[in-house]
MDAnalysis code that builds the backbone (N, CA, C; Angstrom):
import MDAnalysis as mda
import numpy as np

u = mda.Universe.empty(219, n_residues=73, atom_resindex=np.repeat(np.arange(73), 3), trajectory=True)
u.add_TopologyAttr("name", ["N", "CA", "C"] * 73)
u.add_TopologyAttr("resid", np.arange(1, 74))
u.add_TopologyAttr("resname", ["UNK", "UNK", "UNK", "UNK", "UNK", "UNK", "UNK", "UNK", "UNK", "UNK", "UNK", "UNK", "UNK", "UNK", "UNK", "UNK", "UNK", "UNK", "UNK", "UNK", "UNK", "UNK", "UNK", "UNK", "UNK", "UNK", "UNK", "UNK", "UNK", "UNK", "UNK", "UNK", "UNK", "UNK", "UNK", "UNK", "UNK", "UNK", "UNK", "UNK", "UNK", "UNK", "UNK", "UNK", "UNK", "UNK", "UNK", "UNK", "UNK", "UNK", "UNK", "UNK", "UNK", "UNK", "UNK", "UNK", "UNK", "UNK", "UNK", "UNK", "UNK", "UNK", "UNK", "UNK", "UNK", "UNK", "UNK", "UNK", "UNK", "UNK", "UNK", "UNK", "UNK"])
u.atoms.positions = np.array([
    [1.681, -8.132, 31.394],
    [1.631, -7.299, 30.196],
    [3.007, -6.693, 29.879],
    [4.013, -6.249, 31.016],
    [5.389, -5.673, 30.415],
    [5.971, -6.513, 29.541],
    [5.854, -8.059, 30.174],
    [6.466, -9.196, 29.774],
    [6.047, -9.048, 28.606],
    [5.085, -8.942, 27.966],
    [4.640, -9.579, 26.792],
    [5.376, -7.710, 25.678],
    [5.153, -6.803, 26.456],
    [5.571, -5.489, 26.067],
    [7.562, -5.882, 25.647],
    [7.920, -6.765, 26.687],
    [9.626, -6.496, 26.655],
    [9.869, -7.895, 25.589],
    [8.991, -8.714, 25.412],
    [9.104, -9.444, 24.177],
    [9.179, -8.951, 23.108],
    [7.956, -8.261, 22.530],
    [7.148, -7.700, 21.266],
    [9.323, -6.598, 21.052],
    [9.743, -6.004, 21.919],
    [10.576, -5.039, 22.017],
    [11.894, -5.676, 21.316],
    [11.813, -6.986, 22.124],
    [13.294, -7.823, 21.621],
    [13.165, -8.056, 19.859],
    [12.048, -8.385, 20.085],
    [11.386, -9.082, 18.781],
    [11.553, -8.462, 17.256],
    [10.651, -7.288, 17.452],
    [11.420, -5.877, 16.418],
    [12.607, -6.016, 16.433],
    [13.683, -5.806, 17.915],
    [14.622, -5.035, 17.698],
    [15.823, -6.097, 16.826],
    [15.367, -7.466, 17.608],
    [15.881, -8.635, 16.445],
    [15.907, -8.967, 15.088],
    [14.736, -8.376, 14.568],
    [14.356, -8.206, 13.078],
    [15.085, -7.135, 12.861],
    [14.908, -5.697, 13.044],
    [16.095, -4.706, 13.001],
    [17.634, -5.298, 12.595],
    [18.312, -5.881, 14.032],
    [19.475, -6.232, 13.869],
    [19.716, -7.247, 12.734],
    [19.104, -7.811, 12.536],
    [19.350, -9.088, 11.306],
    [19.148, -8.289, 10.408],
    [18.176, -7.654, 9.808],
    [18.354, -6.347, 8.746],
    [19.760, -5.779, 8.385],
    [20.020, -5.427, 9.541],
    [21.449, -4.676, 9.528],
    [22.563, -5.043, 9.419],
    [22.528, -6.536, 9.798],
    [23.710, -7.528, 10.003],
    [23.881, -8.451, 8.461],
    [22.629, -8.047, 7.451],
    [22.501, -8.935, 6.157],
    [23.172, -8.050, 5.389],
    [22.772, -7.027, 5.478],
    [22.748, -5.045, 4.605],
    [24.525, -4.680, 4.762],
    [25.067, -5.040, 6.159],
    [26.389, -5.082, 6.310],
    [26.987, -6.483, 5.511],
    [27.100, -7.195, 5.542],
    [27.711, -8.546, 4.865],
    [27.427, -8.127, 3.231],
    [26.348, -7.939, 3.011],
    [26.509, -7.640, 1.618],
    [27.523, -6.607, 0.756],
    [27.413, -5.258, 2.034],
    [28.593, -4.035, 1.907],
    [29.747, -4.686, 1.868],
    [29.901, -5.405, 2.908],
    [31.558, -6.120, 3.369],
    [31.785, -7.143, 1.939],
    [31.173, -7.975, 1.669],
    [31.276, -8.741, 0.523],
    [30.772, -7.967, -1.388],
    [30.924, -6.988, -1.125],
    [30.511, -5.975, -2.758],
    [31.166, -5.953, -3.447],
    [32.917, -5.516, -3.201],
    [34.241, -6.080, -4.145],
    [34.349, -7.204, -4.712],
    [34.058, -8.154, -4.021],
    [34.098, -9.867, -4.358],
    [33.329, -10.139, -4.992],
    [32.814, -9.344, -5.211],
    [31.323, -10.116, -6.097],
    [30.751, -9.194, -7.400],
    [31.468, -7.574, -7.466],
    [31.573, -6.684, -8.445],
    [32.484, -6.277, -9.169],
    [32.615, -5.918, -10.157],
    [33.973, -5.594, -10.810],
    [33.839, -3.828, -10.444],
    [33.175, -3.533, -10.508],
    [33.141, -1.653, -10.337],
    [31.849, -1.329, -9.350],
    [31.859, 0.127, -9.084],
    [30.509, 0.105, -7.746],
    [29.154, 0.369, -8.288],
    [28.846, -0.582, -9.366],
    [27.287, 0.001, -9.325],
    [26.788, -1.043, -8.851],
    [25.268, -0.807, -8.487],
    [24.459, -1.838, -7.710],
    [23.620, -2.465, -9.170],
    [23.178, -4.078, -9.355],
    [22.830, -4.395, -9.947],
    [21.450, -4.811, -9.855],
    [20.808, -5.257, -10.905],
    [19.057, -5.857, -10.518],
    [19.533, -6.779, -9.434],
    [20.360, -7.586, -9.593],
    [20.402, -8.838, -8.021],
    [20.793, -7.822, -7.001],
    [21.352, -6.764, -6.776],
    [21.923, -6.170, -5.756],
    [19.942, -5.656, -5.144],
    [19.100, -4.850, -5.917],
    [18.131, -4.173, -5.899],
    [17.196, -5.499, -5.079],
    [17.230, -6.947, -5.798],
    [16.471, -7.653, -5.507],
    [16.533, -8.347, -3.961],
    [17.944, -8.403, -3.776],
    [18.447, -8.939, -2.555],
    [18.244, -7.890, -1.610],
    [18.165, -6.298, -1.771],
    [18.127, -5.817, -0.794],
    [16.332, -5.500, -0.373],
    [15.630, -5.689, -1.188],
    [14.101, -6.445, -1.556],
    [13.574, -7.228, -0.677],
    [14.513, -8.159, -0.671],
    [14.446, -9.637, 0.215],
    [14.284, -9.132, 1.546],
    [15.774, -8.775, 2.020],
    [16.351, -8.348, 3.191],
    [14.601, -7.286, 3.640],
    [14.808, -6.124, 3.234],
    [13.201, -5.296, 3.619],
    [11.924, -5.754, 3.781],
    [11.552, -7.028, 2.711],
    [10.526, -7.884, 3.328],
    [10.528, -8.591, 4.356],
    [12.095, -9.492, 4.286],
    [11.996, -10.404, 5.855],
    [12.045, -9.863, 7.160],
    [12.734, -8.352, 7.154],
    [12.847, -7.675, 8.133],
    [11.044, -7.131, 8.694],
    [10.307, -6.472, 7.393],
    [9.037, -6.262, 7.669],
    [8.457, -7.195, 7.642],
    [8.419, -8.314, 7.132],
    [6.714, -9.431, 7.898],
    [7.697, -9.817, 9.076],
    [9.058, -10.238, 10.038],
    [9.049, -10.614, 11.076],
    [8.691, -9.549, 11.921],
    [8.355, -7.872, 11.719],
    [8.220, -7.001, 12.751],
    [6.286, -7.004, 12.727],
    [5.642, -7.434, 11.341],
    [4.856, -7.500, 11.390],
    [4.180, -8.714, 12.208],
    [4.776, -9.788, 12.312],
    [4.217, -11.404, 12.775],
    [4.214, -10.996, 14.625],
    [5.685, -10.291, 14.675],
    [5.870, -9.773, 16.061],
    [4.409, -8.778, 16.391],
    [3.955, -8.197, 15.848],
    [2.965, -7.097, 16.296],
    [1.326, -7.836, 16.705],
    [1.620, -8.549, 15.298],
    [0.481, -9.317, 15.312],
    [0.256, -10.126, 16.662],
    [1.513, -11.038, 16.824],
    [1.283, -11.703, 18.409],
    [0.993, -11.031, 19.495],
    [1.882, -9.990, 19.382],
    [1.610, -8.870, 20.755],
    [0.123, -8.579, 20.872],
    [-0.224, -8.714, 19.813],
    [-2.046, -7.812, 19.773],
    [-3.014, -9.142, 20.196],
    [-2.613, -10.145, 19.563],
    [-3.482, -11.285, 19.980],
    [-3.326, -11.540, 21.225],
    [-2.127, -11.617, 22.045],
    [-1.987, -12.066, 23.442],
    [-2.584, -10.472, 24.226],
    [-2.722, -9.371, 23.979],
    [-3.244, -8.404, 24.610],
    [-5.042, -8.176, 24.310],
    [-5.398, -8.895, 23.279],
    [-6.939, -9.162, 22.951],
    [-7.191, -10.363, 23.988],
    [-6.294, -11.107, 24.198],
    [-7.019, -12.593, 25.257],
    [-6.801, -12.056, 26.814],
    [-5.882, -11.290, 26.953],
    [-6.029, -11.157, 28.317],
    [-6.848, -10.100, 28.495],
    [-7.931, -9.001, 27.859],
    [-8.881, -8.347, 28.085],
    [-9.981, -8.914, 28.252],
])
């Protein structure tokens, strides 16, 4: 059960970091791609993206954790 506990852990924290690592590249790349600092509908939509893929992979992660802790009861 830790095992399956220190998975579910990586798992989030992997979705997290890729969150953070998309959210940064976009900051790092904002000059190049804007003429002045406002955020645009594609800026709003992309960061949209980024918050969904981050939440269904923490969600898919939870989900497994719960199914493999329902079979071994």
């Amino acid at each position: 059960m830790i095992g399956e506990y220190k998975k579910l852990d990586r798992r989030l924290n992997d979705a997290l970091e890729n969150f953070r690592l998309e959210v940064q590249f976009d900051v790092e790349t904002f000059e190049q791609t804007h003429k002045d600092e406002y955020l645009t509908k594609n800026d709003l939509e992309e960061l949209g993206r980024q918050v969904y893929y981050c939440l269904s992979d923490m969600r898919n992660a939870l989900l497994d954790y719960l199914k493999t802790d329902l079979r071994q009861r």
